[in-house]
Each structure stands twice: as C-alpha cells, then as structure tokens.
N, C-alpha and C positions, 0 to 999 in steps of 0.2 A: 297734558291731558287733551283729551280728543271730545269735543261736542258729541255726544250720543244719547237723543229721546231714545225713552223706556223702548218702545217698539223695534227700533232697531237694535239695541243691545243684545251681541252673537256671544252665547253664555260657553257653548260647548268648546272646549280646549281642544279635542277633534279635530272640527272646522276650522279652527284658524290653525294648527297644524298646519293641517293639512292645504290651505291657502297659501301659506310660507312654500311649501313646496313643490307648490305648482306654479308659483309667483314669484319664484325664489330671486329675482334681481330686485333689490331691493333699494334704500336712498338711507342712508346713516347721516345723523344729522346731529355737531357737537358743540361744544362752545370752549376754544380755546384762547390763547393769545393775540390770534386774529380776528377773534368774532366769533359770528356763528358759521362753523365749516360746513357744507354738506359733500356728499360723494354716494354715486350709483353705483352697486357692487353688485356680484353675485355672492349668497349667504350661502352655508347648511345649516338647518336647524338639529342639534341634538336633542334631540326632545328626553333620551335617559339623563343626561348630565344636565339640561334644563338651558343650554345655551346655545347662542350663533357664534360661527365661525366665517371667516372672510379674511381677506388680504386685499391691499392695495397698491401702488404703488412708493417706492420710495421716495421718488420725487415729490410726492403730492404731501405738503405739510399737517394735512389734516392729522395723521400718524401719529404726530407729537402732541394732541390734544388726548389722545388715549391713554389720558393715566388714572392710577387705583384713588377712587376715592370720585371720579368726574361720573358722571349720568351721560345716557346717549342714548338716542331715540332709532329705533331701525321702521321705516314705514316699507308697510309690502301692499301693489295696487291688485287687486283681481279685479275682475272683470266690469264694467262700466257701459251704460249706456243716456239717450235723451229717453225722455217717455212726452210722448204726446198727446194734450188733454184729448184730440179726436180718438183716442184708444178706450178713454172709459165710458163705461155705464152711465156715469153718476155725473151731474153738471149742473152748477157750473163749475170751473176746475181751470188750474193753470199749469205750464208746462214745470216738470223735475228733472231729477237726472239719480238713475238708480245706481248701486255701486258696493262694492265691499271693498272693503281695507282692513288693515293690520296693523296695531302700533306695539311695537317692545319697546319696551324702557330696562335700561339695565347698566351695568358696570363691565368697562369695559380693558383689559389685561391684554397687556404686549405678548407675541409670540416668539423670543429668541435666539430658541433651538431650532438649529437651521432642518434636523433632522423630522422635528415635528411639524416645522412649517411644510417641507417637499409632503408630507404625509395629508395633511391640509389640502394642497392643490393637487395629492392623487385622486383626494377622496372626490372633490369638485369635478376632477374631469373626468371620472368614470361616472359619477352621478348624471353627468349630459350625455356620456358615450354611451352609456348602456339603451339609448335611444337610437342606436346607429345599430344598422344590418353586419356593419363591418367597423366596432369599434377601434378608436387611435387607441394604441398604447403610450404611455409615458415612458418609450424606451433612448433615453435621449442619452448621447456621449457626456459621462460624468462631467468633465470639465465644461461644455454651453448647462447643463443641467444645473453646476453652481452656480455661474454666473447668471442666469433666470433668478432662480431663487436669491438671491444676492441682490437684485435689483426690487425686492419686492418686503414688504411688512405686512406680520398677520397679526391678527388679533381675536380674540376669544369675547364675547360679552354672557355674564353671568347674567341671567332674565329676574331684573326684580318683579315687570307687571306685564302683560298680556291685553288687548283690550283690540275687541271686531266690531266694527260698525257694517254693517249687512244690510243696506236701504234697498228695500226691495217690494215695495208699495205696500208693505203690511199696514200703514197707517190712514190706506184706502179702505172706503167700503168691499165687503167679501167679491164682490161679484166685478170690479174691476182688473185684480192681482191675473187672474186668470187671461185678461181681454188682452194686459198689456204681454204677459209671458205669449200671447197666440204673436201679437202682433212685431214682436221682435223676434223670434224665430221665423215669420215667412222676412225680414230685413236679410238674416242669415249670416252677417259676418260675424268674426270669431269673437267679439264683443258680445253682441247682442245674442249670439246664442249662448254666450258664455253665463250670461245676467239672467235668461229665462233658465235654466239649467238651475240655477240656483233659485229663482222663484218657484218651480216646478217643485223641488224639493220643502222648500218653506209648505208651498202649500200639503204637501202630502204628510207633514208633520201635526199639521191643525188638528 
C-alpha cells in the first residue's frame, strides 16, 4: 500500500496508463528466498490483457522469486520537483516536493517460450525505436540472436491493483497551484516542466 491523502488520489486509469508508458523504466520489487529483491527494468504495459511484461537478466537471482501464487509491486516515477514556500500566495507555509508515481501490485508468471520471450523484446525495442528517424531492426544472426535470448528471463505480471499518487499542490489554496506551475516552468528542466504540465492540467480539470 502507498500513503495517499484524499487530494492526491489519481482516480483515472488513463493517467496512470499512460504514466507507465511514458515512465516505462520502472523498479519491481519482491520478496523471495533472499529477502526483499529489487531490479530496474524497462516494462510494457498491456492495458488489453491488464498486464506488464519485462525481462531480466539470468544471472540476477531475483528471477527465481517469480513464482505463481508470490505478489510483486512494479513502481513507475513521473515527473518530480522541490516547490518553494517563496512561490505561493498564501503564508505562512513550508517547503514540499511535488510528484507522481505509479504502483501495480500483481502476480507474477515465468516466461519459457524462448519464441515468446524473442517476441517480448521485439516488442520493447520497437516500442523505443519507433522514436528514432532511423529505427534498429532486430535483424540479428540466428545463432548470437539465441544465445541473447538464452542469457535472459521474462516474465508476465497479471495487475491485481493500480493506485497514482499525483501531488501536485491541490492541497494548497486555489491561487497558489497556479504561482508554483508559473514558477517551475520559467526553472525549465525536463522535471519541472514535466510537474507543471501535469499541474496545468489538474488545473484545467477544476
């Protein structure tokens, strides 16, 4: 479970979609034999069949904590900033830190089929290639193409729950939300625009 006051609670399935897949390198986080494992991976969310898919490496033991019947949390970070009490209206006031994230919880199933797994990491690398003027293809000499795949474990999580914490100063008086979205947009880096972009929006929702 994820600490979330009423205000911040991000209701639309949409949104956090759609944060998965803009956020998509995500932190899976399990509890096996060793403890609590974690690992940063990149996801795809299948939003028809309701699950993530990913792969890791075979070396990395976490693998073996993926089995039917185990829970596992996938966290996805979007965009994040400080907010400054000099930014509001209203005072007296102390400094926060605005932010969205993403948590699934779900069950999580081994992948195999060596054929489904290569299919797995086509879909992955055309999902970043298609960002390129001059996409890679995955036209690799069968024989290094198994052995890649062979060095690697995928896995499937069926999504039991969904849950967006979206802190984005709604829990300010009206007339601040505005002051801090001005004031992290003239900052400009790809956080802080990223944070007012999404407060921009909150507000045009009211």
């Amino acid at each position: 479970m994820i600490y979330i006051p009423k205000p911040f609670a991000e209701q639309g399935t949409g949104r956090l979609h759609a944060l998965i897949r803009e956020r998509n390198f995500g932190t899976l986080i399990s509890h096996g034999a060793n403890g609590i494992e974690v690992s940063h991976l990149p996801f795809l969310l299948d939003a028809g069949r309701n699950v993530l898919r990913a792969h890791m490496a075979r070396g990395n033991p976490q693998w073996q904590s993926l089995q039917p019947g185990t829970e596992v949390v996938a966290v996805f970070h979007g965009p994040h900033h400080y907010v400054s009490p000099s930014w509001y209206a209203n005072h007296p006031s102390v400094p926060t830190w605005n932010y969205a994230v993403v948590h699934v919880t779900g069950n999580p199933r081994l992948i195999d089929d060596p054929g489904q797994l290569e299919s797995l990491v086509r879909d992955l690398v055309d999902q970043h290639e298609a960002l390129s003027p001059a996409p890679w293809r995955m036209d690799l000499p069968p024989e290094y193409l198994g052995k890649m795949i062979s060095g690697i474990v995928g896995f499937e999580i069926d999504i039991a729950g969904i849950e967006g914490k979206f802190k984005l100063s709604q829990n300010r008086p009206a007339a601040d939300a505005p002051l801090v979205a001005e004031a992290l947009e003239k900052i400009g880096s790809e956080d802080a625009r990223g944070i007012a972009a999404m407060m921009r929006e909150n507000l045009s929702r009211r």
